[in-house]
C-alpha positions in Angstrom: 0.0 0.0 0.0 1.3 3.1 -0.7 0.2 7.3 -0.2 -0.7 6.8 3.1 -3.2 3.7 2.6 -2.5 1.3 5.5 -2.9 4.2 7.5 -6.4 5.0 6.0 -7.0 1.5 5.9 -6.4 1.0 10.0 -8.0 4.4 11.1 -11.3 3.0 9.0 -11.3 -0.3 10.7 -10.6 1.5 13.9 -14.0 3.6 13.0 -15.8 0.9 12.1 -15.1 -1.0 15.7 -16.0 2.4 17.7 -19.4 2.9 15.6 -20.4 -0.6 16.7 -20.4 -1.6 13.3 -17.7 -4.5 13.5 -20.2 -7.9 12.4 -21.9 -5.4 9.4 -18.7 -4.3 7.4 -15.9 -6.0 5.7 -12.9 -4.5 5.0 -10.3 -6.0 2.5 -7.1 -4.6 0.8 -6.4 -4.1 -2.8 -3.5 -2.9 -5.2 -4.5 -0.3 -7.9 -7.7 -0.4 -9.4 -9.2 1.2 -12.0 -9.1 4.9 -12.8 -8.2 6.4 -9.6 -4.8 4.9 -9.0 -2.8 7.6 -9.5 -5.1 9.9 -6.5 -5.2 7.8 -3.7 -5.8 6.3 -1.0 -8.9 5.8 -2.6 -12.0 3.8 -1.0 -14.7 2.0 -2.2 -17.7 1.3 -0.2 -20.7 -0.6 -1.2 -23.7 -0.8 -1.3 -24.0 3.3 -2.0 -21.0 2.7 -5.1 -19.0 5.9 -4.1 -15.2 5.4 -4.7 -13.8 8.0 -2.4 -10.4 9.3 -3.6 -7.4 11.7 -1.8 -8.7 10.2 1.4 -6.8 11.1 4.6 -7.1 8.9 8.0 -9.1 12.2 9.4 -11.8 11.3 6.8 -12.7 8.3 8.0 -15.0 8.7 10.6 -17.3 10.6 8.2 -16.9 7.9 5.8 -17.7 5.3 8.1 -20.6 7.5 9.9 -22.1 8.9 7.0 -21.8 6.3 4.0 -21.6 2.6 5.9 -24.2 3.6 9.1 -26.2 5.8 7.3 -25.7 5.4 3.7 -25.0 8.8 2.4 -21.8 9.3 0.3 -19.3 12.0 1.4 -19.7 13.9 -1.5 -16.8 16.4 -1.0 -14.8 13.1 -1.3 -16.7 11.5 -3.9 -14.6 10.6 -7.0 -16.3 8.0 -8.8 -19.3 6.5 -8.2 -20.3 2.6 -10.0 -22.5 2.7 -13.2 -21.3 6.6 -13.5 
């Protein structure tokens, strides 16, 4: 992982543990993929589609808050979003 990802990556499962949200969410680890290699750490999370790109381990409390619990993408992060 590079840009900063495993930290993005641990701060989000940290989130996810302190929202209670542990047994709902699964969190895996990829290389590159797609069109947003070159801006990341980028993040997908389904089911809203939104690939999140630029994101910094301060985001992800409002990524996990706002898009996992409550299903509304963080659109000031919002790069990409499937079937765009």
């Amino acid at each position: 992982m590079s840009r900063g990802a495993q930290d993005v990556y641990t701060e989000i499962a940290l989130e996810v543990e302190r929202q209670d949200l542990g047994d709902a969410v699964t969190q895996t680890v990829s290389g590159c993929v797609g069109p947003l290699c070159g801006r990341g750490p980028v993040v997908c999370s389904y089911p809203s589609g939104a690939w999140y790109a630029g994101v910094a381990p301060a985001d992800a409390a409002e990524i996990v808050r706002d898009d996992v619990r409550h299903r509304r993408p963080v659109e000031r992060l919002v790069a990409l979003r499937v079937g765009d």
